[in-house]
Residue frames as qw, qx, qy, qz and C-alpha x, y, z in Angstrom:
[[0.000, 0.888, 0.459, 0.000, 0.00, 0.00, 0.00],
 [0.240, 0.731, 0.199, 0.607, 0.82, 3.58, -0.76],
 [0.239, -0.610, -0.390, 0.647, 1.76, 6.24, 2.38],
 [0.124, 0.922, 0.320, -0.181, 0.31, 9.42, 1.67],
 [0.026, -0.853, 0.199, 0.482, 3.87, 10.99, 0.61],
 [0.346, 0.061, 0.809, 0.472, 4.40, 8.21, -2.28],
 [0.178, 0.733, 0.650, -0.096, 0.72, 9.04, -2.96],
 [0.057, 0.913, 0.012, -0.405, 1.39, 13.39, -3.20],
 [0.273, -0.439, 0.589, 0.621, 4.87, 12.29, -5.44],
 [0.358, 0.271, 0.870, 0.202, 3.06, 9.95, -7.65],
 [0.328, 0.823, 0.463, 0.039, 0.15, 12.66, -8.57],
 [0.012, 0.851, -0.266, -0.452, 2.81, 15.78, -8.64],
 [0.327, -0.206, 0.766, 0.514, 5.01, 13.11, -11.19],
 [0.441, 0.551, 0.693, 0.145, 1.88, 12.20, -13.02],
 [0.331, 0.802, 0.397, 0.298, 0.68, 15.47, -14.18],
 [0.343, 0.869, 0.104, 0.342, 3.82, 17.28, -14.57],
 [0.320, -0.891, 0.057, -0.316, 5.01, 18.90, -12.11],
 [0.303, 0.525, -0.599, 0.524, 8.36, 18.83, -9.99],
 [0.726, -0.493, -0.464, 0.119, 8.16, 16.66, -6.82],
 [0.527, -0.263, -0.155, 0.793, 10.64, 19.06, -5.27],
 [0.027, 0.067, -0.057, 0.996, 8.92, 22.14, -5.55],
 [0.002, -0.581, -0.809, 0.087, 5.71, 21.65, -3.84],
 [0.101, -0.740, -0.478, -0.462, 2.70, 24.37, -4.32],
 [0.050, -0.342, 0.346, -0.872, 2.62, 27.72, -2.94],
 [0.082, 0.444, 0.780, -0.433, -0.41, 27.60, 0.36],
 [0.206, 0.305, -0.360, -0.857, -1.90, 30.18, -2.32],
 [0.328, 0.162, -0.779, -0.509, -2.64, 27.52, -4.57],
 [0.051, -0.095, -0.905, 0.412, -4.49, 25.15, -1.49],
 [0.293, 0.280, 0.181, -0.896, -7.30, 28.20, -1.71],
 [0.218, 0.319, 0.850, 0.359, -8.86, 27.63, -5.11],
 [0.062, -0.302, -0.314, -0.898, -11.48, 28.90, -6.81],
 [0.167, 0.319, 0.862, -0.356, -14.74, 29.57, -4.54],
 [0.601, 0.372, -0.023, -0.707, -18.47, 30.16, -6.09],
 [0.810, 0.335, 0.466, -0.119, -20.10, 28.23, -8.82],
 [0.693, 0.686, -0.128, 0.183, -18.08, 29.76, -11.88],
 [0.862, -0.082, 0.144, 0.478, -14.56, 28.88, -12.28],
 [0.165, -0.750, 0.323, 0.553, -11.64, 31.38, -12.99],
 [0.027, -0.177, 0.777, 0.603, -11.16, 29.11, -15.93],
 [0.089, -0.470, -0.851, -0.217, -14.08, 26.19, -16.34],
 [0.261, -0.308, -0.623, -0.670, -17.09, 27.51, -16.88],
 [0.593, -0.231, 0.285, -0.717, -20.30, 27.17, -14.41],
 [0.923, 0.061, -0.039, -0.378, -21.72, 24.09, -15.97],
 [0.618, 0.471, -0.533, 0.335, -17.72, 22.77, -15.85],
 [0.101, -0.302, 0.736, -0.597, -17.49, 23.37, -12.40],
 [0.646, -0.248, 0.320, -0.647, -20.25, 21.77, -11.58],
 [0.901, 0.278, -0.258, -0.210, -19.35, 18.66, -13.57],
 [0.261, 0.697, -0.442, 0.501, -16.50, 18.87, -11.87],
 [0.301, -0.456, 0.479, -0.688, -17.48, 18.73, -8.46],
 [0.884, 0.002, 0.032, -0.466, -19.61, 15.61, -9.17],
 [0.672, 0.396, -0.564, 0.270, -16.42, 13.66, -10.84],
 [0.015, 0.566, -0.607, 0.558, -14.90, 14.75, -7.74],
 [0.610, -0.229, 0.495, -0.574, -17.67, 13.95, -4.93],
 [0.961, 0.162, -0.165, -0.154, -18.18, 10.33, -6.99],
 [0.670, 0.258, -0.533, 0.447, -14.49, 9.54, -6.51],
 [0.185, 0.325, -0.532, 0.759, -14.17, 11.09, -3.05],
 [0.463, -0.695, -0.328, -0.441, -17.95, 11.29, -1.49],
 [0.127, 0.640, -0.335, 0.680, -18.58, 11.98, 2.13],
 [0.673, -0.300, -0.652, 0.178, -17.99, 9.82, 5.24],
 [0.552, -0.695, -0.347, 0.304, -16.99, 10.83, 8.40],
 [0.400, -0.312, 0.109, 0.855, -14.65, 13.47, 6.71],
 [0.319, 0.605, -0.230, -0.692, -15.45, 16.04, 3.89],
 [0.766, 0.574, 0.267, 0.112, -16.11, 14.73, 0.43],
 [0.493, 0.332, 0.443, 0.671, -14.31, 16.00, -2.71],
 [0.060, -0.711, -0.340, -0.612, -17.01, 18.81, -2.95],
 [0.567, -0.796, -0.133, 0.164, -16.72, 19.83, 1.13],
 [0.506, -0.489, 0.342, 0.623, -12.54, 20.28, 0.91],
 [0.254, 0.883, 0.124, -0.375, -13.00, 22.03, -2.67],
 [0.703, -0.120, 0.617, 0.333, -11.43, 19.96, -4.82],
 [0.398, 0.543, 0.520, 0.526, -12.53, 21.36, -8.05],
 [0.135, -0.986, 0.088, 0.031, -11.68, 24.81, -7.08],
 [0.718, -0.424, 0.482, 0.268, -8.70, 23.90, -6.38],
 [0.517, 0.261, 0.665, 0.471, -8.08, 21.90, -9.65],
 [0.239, 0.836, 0.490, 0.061, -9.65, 25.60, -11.13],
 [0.266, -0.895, 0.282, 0.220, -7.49, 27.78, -9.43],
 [0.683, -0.322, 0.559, 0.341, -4.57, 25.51, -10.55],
 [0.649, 0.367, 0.508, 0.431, -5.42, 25.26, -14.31],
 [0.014, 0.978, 0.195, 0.072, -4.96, 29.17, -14.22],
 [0.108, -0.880, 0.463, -0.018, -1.74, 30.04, -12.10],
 [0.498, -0.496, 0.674, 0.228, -0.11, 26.41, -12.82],
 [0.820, 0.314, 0.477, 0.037, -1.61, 24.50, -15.55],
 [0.026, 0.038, -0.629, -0.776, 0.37, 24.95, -19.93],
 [0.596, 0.323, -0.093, -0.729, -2.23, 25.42, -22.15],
 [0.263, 0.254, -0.927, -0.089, -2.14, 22.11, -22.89],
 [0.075, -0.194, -0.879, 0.430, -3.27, 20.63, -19.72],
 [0.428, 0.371, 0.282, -0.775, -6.27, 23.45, -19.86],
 [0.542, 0.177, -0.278, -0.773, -7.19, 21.95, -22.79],
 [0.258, -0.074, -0.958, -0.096, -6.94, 18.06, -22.32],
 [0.182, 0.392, 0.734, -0.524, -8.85, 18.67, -18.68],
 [0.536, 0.286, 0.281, -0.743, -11.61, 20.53, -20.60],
 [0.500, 0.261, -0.667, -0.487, -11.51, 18.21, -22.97],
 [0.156, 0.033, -0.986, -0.043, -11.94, 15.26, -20.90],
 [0.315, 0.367, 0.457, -0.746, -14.87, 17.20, -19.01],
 [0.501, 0.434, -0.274, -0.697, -16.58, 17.59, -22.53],
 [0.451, 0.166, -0.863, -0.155, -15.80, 13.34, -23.08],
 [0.080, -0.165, -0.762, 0.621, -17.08, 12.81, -19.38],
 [0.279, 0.308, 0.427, -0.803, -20.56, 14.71, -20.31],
 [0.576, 0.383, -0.487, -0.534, -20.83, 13.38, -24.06],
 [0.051, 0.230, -0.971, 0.045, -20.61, 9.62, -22.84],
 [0.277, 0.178, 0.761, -0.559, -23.77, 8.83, -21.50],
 [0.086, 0.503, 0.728, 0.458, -27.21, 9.11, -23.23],
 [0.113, -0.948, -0.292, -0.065, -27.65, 12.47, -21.41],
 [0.094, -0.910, 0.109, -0.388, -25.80, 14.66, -19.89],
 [0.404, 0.090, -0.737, 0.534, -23.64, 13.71, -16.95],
 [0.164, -0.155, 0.445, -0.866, -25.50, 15.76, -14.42],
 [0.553, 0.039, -0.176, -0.814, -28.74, 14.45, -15.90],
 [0.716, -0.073, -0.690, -0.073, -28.33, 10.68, -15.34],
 [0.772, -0.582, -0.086, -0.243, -29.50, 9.29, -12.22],
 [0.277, -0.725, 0.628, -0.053, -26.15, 9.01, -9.17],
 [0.886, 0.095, 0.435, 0.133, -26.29, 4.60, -10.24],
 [0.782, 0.517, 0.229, 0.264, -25.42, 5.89, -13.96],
 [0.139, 0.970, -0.189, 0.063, -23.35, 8.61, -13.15],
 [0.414, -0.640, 0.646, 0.041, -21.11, 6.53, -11.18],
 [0.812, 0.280, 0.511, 0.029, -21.42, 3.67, -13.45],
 [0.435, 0.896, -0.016, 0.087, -20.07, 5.95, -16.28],
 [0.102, -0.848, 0.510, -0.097, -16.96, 7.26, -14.42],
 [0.797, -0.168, 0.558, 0.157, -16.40, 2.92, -13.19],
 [0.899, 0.113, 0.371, 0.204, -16.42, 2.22, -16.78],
 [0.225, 0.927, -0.278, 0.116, -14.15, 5.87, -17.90],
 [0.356, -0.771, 0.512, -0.126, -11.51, 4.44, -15.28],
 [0.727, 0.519, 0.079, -0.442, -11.50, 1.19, -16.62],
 [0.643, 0.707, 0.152, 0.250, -10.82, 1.82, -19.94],
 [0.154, 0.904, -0.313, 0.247, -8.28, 4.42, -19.28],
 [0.345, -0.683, 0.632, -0.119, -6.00, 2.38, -16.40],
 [0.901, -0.034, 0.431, 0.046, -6.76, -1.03, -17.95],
 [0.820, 0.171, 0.348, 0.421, -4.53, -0.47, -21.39],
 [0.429, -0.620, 0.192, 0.629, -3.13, 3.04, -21.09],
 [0.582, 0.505, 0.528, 0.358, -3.92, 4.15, -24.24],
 [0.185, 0.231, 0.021, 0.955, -2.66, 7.85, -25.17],
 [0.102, -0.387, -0.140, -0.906, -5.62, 9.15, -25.42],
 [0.707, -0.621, -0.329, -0.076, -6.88, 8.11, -21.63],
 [0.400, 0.115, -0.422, 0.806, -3.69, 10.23, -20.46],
 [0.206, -0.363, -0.198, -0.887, -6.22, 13.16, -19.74],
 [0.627, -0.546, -0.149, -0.535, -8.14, 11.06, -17.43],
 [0.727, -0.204, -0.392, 0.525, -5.44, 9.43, -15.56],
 [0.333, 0.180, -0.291, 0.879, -4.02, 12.93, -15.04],
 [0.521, -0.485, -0.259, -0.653, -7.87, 14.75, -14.60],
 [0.861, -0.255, -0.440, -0.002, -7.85, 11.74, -11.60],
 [0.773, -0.128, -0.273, 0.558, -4.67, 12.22, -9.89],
 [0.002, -0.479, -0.145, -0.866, -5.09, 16.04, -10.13],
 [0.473, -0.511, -0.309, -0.648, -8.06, 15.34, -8.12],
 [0.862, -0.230, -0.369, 0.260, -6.47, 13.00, -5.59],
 [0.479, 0.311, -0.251, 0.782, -3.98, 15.82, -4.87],
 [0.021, -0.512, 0.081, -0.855, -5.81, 18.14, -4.62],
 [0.765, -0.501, -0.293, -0.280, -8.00, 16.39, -1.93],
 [0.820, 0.378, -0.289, 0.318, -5.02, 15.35, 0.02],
 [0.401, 0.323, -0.033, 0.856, -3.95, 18.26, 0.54],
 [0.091, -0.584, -0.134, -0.795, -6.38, 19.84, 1.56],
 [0.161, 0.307, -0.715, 0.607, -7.51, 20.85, 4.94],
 [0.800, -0.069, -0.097, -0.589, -10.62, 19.24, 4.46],
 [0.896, -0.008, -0.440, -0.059, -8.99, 15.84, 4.49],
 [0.788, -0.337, -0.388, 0.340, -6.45, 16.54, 7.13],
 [0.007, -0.966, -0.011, -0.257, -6.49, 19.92, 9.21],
 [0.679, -0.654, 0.202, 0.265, -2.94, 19.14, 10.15],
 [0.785, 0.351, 0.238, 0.451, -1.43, 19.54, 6.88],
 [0.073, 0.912, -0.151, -0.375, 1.06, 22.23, 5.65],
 [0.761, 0.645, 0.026, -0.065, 0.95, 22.87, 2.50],
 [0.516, 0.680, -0.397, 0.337, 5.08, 24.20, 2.78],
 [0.770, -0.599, -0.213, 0.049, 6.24, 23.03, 6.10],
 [0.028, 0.881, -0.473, -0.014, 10.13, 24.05, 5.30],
 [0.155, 0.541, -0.825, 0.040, 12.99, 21.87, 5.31],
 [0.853, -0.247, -0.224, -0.401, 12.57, 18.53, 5.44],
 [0.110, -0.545, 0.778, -0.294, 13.66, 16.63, 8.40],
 [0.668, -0.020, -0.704, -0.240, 13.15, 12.89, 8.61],
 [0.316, -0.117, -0.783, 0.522, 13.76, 12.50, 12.52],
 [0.403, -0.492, -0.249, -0.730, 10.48, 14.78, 13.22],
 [0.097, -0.269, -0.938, 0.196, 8.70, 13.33, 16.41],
 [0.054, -0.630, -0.711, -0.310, 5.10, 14.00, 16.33],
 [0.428, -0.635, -0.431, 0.478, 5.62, 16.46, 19.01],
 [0.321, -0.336, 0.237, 0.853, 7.87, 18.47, 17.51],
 [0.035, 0.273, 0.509, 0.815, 5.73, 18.63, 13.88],
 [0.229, -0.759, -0.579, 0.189, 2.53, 19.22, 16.18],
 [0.432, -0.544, -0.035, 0.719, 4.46, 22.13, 17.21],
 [0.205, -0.111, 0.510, 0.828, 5.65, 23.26, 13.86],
 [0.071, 0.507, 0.760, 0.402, 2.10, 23.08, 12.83],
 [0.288, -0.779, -0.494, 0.258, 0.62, 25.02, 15.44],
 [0.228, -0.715, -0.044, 0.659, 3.10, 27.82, 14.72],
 [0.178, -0.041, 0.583, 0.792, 2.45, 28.24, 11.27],
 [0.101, -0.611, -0.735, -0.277, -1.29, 28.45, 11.60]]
């Protein structure tokens, strides 16, 4: 199994990004409201669903509670190439054309049913053009992660890294950065 900092390398390797130069706390913020700095209204909200289907809410936040697609909004602005802005809307636009409606429009069975059989396809034979939703995915994983919906002890930049920490000590460190 995965620890959570194999887990933060793995999605910063996946889509792009330098494992050694983690995200400003800036970036942690995202976008808030219904319309995106980039996507769209009806994008964010597709969005948020992807999200809250992969992430829903137990005894923590969902996907959609810890603003995951904010986030992932905010990001395709101050971090994303044009590229990347276009695969993600692109896969958003493949993700809402799949179905026999809408995405938003199909009942939560077919919605999630949809996304089972996007994921699939895309992780079972890695085909180019299922990069977009591996990365779209792992994007989303981050950004959850991260955030201080899933664990209000995180920091985002903590400084130097030290491997001999004891819990005490990063307690500490936390407490004086908040």
């Amino acid at each position: 199994m995965m620890n959570r900092r194999q887990a933060l390398l793995a999605a910063i390797a996946l889509v792009g990004g330098a494992a050694t130069v983690p995200l400003p706390a800036w970036a942690y913020e995202g976008t808030k409201g219904p319309v995106g700095r980039f996507f769209s209204g009806p994008e964010m909200a597709l969005l948020a669903e992807v999200a809250e289907i992969m992430i829903p809410a137990t005894d923590t936040p969902g996907a959609r509670d810890a603003n995951v697609h904010g986030v992932v909004d905010g990001l395709m602005v101050d971090w994303a190439e044009p590229q990347t802005q276009a695969q993600f809307r692109a896969v958003l636009a493949g993700i809402d054309g799949k179905g026999p409606r809408p995405f938003l429009a199909l009942a939560p069975a077919e919605r999630a049913a949809l996304l089972t059989g996007i994921d699939i396809a895309a992780f079972s034979g890695k085909r180019p053009e299922d990069q977009g939703w591996r990365r779209l995915k792992q994007l989303i994983w981050y950004a959850y992660f991260t955030s201080q919906g899933a664990d209000p002890d995180y920091v985002a930049v903590p400084g130097d890294y030290r491997g001999d920490l004891s819990k005490a000590e990063y307690r500490h460190l936390v407490e004086e950065r908040r």
